[in-house]
N, C-alpha and C positions, 0 to 999 in steps of 0.2 A: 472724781465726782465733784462738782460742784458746790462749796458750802452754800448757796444760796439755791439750795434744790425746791425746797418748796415755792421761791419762786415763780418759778417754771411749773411745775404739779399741782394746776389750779383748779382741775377737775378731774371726776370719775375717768373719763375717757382716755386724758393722758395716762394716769396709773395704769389703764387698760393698756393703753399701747407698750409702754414700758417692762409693763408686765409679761407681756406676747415678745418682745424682743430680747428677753434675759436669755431661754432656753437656746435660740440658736446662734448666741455669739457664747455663751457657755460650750455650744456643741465644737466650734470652730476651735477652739483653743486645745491646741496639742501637747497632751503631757506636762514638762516643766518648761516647754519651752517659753524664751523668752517675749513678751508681748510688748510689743516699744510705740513711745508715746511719738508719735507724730504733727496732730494738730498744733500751729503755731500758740491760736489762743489757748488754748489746754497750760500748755506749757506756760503761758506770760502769768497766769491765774497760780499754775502751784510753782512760781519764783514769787510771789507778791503773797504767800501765807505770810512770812513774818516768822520763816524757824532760821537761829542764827548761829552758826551761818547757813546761809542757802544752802537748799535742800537739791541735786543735780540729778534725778533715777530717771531720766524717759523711760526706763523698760522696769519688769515686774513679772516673777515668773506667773505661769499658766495658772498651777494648781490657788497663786494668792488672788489673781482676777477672779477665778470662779468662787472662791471663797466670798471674795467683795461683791462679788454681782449677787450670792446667794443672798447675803444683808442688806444690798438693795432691796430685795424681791420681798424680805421680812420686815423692814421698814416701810415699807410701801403698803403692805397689806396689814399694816399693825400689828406686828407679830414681838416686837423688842419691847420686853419689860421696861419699863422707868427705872434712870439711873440718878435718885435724888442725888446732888453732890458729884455726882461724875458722868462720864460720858461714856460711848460702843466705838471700837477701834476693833480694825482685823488685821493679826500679822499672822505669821507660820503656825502659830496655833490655834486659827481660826477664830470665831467671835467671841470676844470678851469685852468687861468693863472693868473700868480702872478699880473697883472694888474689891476683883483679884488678883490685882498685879502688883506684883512687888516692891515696885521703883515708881 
């Protein structure tokens, strides 16, 4: 995803579309299989985060996209509480904030 998503999400209508395209690329995704990044610019955008060293994953299982797309779909409709001091990240344990992680 994009860090500069708001960006792009400049109105009701986009959210709407966004919204309407979660459920059937959620439906598409098979089990734990693997979901691999394709688009070149995708790719150029998460080499240029700045984690060091570079960060190499084109792919990402099934069940952590639908995790991700499901925090899209809560962010989007304003559903993620305020993380005064930290920020919302999804890994195998699904949605959290740095407020309960250990490290």
């Amino acid at each position: 995803m994009d860090a500069a998503l708001d960006t792009y999400v400049t109105n009701d209508r986009i959210v709407e579309l966004i919204h309407a395209a979660i459920p059937p690329i959620q439906d598409r995704i098979v089990g734990d299989a693997l979901v691999e990044v394709t688009d070149p610019a995708f790719l150029r955008r998460a080499a240029a985060v700045g984690v060091d060293p570079p960060v190499d994953a084109p792919a990402a299982l099934g069940s952590w996209v639908r995790k991700v797309l499901g925090a899209l779909d809560e962010l989007l409709a304003g559903q993620l509480p305020e993380v005064p001091g930290g920020y919302w990240w999804v890994d195998d344990q699904g949605l959290g904030s740095t407020r309960r992680r250990n490290s």
